[in-house]
C-alpha positions in Angstrom: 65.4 38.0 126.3 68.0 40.9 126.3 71.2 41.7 127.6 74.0 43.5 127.5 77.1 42.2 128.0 79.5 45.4 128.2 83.3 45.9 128.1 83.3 46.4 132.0 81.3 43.4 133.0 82.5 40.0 134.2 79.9 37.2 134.0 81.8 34.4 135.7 83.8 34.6 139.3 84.0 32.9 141.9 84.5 33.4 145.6 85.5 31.1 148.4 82.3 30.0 148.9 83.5 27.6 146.0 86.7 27.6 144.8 88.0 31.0 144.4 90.4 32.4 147.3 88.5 36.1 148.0 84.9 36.3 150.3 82.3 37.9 148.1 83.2 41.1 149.8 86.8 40.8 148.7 85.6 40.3 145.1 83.1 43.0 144.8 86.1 45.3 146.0 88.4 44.1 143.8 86.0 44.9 141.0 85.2 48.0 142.4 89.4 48.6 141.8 89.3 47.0 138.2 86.2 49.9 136.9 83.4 46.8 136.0 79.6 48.2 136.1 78.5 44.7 136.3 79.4 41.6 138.4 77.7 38.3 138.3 79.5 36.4 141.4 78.8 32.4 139.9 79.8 30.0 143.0 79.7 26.3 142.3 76.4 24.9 143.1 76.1 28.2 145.7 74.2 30.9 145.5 75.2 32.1 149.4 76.9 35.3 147.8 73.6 36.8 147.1 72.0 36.3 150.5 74.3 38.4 152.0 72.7 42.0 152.7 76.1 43.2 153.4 77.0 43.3 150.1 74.9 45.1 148.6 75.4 47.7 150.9 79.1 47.5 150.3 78.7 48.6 146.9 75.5 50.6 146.7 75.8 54.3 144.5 79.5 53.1 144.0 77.5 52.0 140.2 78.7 48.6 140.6 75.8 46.3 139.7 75.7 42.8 141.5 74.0 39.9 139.4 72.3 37.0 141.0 74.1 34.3 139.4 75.4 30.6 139.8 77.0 27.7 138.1 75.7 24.3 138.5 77.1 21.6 137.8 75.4 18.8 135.9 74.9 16.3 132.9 74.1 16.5 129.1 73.3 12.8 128.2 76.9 11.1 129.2 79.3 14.8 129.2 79.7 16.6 132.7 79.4 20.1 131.5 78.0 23.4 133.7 75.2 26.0 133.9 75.6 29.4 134.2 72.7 31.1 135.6 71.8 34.5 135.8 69.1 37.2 137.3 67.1 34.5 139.3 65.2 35.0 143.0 68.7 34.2 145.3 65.5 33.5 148.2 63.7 31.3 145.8 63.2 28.2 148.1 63.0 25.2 145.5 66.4 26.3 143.8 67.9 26.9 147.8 66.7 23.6 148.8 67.9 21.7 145.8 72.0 23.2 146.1 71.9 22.8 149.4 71.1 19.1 149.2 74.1 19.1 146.7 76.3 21.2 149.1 75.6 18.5 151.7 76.4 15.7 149.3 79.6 17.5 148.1 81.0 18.1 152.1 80.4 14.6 152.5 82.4 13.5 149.2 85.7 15.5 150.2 85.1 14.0 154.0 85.5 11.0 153.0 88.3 11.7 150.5 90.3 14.0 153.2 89.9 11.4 155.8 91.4 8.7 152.9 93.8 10.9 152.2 95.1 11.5 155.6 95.2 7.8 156.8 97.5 7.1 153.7 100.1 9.6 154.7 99.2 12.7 153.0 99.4 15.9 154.5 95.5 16.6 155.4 93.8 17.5 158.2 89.9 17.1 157.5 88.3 18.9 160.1 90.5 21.8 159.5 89.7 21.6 156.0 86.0 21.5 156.6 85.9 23.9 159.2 86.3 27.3 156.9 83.8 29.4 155.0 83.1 27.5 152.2 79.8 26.1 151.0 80.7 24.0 148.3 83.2 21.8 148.3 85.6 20.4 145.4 88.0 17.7 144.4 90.2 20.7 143.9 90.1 21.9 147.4 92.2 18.9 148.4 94.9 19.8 145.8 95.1 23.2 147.2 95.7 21.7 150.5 98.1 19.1 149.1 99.6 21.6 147.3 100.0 24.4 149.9 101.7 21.4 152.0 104.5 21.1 149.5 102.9 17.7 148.1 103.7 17.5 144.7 102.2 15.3 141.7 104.1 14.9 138.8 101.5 14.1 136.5 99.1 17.2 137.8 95.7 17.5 138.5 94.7 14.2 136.5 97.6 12.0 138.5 96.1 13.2 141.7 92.7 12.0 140.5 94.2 8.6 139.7 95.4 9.0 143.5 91.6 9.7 144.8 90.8 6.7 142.8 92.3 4.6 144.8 90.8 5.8 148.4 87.5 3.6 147.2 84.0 4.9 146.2 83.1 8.2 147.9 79.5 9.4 149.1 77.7 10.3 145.2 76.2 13.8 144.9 73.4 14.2 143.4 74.4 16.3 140.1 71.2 17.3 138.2 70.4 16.7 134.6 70.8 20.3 132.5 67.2 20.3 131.9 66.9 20.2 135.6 69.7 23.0 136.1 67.6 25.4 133.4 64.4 24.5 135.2 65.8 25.5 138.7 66.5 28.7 137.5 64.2 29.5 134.8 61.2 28.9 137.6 63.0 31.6 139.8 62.7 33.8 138.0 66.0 34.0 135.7 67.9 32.6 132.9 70.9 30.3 131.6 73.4 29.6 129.7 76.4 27.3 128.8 79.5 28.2 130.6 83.0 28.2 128.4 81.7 25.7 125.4 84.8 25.2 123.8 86.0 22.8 126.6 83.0 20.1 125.7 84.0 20.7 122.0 87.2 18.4 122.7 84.8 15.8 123.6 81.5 16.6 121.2 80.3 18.0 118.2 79.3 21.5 118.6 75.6 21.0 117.1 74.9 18.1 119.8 76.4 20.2 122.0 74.0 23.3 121.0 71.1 20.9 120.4 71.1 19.7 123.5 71.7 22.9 125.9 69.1 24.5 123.6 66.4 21.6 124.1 66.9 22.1 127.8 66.2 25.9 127.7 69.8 28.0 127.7 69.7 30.9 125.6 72.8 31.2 124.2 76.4 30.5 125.5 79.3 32.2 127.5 81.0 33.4 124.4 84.5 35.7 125.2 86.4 33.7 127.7 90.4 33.1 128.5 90.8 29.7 127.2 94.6 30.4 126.9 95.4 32.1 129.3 98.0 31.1 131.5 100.5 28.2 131.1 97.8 25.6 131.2 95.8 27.4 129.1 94.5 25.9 125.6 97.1 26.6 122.3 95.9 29.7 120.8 95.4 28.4 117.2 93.4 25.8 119.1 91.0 27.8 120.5 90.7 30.0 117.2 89.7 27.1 115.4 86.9 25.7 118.0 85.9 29.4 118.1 85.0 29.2 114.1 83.4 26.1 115.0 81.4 27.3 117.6 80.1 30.3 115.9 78.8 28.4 112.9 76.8 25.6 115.1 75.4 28.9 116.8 74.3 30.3 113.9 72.5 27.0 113.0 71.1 25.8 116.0 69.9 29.6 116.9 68.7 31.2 113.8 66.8 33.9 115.8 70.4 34.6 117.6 71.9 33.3 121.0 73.0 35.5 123.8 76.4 35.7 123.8 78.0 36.6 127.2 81.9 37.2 128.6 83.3 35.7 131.6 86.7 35.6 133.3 86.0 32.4 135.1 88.3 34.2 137.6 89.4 32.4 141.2 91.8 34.6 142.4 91.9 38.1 142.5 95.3 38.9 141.4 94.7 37.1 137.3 91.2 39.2 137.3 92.9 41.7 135.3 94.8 39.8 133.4 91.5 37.2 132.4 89.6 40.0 131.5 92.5 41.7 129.3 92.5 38.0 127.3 88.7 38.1 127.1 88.7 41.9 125.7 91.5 40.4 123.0 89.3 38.0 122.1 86.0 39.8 121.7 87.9 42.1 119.6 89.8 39.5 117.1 86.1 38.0 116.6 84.2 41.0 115.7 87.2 41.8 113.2 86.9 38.8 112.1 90.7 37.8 112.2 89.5 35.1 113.9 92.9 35.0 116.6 93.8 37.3 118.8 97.9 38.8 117.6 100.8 36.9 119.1 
């Protein structure tokens, strides 16, 4: 398998059909605006973006290539980690029938969450919340909406998890095994990788990690990514040193070579340039070799 993954490319973004803030419309503008030659639009369990015949027409002899592509969600033995996939059949009816049953499962999940949330006091109104364009919903969607409200959590994102913990057991969703993932997309026609790796390398050792994604069927990994960007982004030093970790389980648990792809991971339109300015920085201080980005 080849593939280039160019300086004006962006591997990873997400549209409101998950949890990003533009329509797939918005984002193929906005990267229209930013120069990329290749966009791989990567919704949560959601591969909606690339049934729409609109867009392609919006951005047809502009030069700006949409990729089929999607993250799923899903499990390595015990570690929740995600999928990337690329290039598949977007009309392929076994990978369509198999997100929407998770789509269903997830718009259940934050029903029964919103509707916990509101009898408690918060500030939510389910069937408003429900009643927009997205596809696939997340925890994180109730944040925003707590969060937009001027509801507050001191602790963050993990405190308001503690506070979802105790609305009781929500509807499950049906989250697929990796293998599963790979398969759903491999058998339509494309391939996968890991999305960001360094965030499971907190957890696990880089060669299980690369043993196992390999065993499933991923290629390779998304490589150049902003794990420090922003202020909760990782410490700098700390992502140089899982990058030199990463790259030598790579080289071991792919001796014939792994793809190696860039991503901005990007929700909102106005950080696009800024992601992609810390994933150039980063491509740049691995192929030197300095190993860290300056500053």
């Amino acid at each position: 398998m080849q593939e280039t993954y160019g300086p004006h490319s962006d591997w990873h973004a997400h549209t409101h059909l998950s949890d990003g803030r533009a329509s797939p419309a918005e984002a193929a503008r906005a990267a229209l605006d930013l120069g990329l030659r290749h966009l791989a639009i990567t919704d949560h369990d959601c591969i909606d973006a690339h049934l729409d015949e609109q867009l392609g027409g919006l951005v047809a002899g502009t030069g700006l290539e949409l990729i089929a592509g999607v993250e799923i969600d899903c499990t390595l033995a015990d570690l929740s980690i995600e999928i990337l996939g690329y290039r598949f059949d977007p009309h392929d009816r076994v990978l369509g029938r198999r997100l929407r049953e998770i789509q269903i499962a997830r718009r259940e999940r934050v029903r029964f969450l919103a509707e916990g949330l509101a009898r408690s006091g918060e500030p939510v109104d389910p069937e408003a919340l429900l009643a927009g364009e997205t596809v696939a919903f997340l925890k994180v969607h109730l944040y925003k909406v707590l969060e937009a409200a001027g509801r507050t959590f001191a602790g963050g994102y993990r405190e308001f998890k503690d506070r979802l913990a105790e609305l009781g057991s929500p509807p499950s969703v049906p989250t697929p095994t990796a293998e599963e993932a790979v398969r759903l997309i491999c058998d339509a026609g494309g391939y996968a990788l890991l999305a960001h790796p360094l965030y499971y390398l907190q957890r696990r050792d880089p060669r299980w990690l690369l043993t196992g994604i390999r065993a499933a069927g991923c290629l390779g990994v998304e490589f150049a990514y902003p794990y420090d960007y922003g202020s909760d982004g990782l410490a700098r030093d700390e992502v140089a040193e899982a990058y030199g970790r990463l790259q030598e389980a790579l080289v071991e648990v792919f001796p014939s070579g792994a793809l190696r792809s860039r991503g901005s991971d990007v929700h909102d339109p106005a950080e696009w340039r800024g992601r992609l300015e810390r994933v150039a920085e980063w491509e740049q201080a691995l192929a030197s070799g300095t190993g860290r980005p300056p500053g």
